[in-house]
C-alpha positions in Angstrom: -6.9 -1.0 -12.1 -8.6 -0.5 -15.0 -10.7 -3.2 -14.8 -12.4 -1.8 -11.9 -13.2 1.0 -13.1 -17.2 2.1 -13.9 -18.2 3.6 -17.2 -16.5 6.8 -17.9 -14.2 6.9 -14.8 -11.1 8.4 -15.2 -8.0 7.3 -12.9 -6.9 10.7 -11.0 -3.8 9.6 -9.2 -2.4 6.0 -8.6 0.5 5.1 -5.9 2.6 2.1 -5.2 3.7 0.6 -1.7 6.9 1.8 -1.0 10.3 -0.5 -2.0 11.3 -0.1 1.7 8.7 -3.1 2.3 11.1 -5.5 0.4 14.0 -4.6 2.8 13.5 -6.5 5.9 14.3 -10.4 4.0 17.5 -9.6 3.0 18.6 -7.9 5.5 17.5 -11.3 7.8 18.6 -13.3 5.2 22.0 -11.5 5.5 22.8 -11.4 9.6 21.3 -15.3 9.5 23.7 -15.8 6.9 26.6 -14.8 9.0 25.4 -16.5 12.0 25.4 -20.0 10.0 28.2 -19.4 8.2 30.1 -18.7 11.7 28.8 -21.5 13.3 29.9 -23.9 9.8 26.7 -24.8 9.1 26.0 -24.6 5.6 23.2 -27.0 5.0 21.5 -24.9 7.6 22.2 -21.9 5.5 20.9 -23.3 2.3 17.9 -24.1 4.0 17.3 -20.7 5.5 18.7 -19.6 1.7 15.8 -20.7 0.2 13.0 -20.2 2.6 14.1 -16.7 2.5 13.8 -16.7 -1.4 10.5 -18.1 -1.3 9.7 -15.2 1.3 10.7 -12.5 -0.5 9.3 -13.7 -3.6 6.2 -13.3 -1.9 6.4 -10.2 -0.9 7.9 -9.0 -3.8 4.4 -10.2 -5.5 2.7 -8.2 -3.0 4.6 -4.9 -3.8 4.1 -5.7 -7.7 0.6 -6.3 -7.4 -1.0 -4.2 -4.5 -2.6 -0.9 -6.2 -3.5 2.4 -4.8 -6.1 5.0 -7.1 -7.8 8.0 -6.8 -10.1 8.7 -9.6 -12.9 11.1 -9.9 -15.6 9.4 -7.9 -13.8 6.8 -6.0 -10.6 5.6 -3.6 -9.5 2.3 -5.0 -6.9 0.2 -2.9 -5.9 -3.6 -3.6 -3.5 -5.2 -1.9 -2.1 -8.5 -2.5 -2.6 -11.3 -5.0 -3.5 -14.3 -3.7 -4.5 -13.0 -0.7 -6.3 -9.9 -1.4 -7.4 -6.7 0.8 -9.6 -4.4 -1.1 -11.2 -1.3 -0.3 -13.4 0.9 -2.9 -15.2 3.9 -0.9 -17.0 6.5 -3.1 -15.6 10.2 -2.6 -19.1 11.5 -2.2 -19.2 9.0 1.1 -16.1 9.4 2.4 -16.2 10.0 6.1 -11.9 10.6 6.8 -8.9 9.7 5.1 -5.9 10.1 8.1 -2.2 9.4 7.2 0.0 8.0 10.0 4.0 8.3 9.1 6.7 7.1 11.9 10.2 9.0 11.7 10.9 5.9 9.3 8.6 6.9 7.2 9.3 10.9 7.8 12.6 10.1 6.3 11.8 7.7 3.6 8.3 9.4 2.2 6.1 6.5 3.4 3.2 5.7 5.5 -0.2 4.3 6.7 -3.1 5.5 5.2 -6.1 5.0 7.1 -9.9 5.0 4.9 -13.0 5.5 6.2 -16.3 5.6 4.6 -19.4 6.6 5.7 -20.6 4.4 8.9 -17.9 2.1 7.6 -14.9 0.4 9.0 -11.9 2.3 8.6 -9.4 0.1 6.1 -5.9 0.6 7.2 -3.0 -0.2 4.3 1.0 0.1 5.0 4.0 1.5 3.7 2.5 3.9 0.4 4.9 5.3 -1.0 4.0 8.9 -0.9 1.3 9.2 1.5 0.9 12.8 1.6 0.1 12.9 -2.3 -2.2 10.5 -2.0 -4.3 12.2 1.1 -3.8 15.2 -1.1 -5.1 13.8 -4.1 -8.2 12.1 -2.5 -9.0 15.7 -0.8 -8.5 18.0 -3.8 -11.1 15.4 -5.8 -13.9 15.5 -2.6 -13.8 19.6 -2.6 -13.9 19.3 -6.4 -17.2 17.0 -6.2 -18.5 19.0 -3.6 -18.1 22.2 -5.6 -20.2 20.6 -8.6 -22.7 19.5 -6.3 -25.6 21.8 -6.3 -26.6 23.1 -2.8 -30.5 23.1 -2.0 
């Protein structure tokens, strides 16, 4: 994230996705696994094996790569590595910032949060670990700008 950064910005907060979003290969790989295995079929298996593997490789890239910031003038998010999503939308034009968390993510501390800028589209990411903090962080850093900001 630090290469991103402009001259003199400081990084505030910074989250993660969530490790629930590596869950859903094994636990295919696992009921597959016992589908093939009961039906004898094992080169079928090690095909599934490995196409799995390369699945969750590439998700587990996405979770080790995809970045979430809040510093004092900006929202930073980056998801992805070879494909990339990236959204950077200055604090000072920041229209909303919305969180949407299932009963999944209720129980498990994780959710959507949802981005807008000013007369922008609104950037939607999954699965943040934390969400709350995050929405937290991003609103305690707009009031702070808007306190420094001298009214006319």
């Amino acid at each position: 994230m630090k290469a991103r950064l402009l001259p003199g910005e400081q990084v505030l907060y910074q989250a993660k996705l969530h490790w629930i979003t590596l869950i859903p290969f094994p636990v295919i790989l696992l009921v597959t696994a016992c589908v093939f295995l009961y039906l004898s079929s094992v080169a079928g298996f090690l095909v599934f094996l490995l196409l799995a593997f390369v699945a969750e490789f590439a998700n587990y890239l996405t979770y080790n790569t995809s970045e979430f910031a809040v510093t004092d003038r900006r929202v930073l998010v980056k998801v992805g590595w070879i494909a990339r999503r990236s959204l950077e939308v200055l604090l000072s034009k920041s229209e909303s910032i919305r969180v949407d968390q299932g009963i999944a993510g209720r129980i498990f501390d994780y959710g959507t949060i949802v981005v807008a800028g000013t007369g922008g589209t609104p950037g939607s990411f999954a699965q943040i670990a934390a969400p709350f903090e995050f929405y937290n962080r991003v609103q305690t850093q707009i009031a702070a700008l808007r306190e420094e900001t001298p009214k006319q």
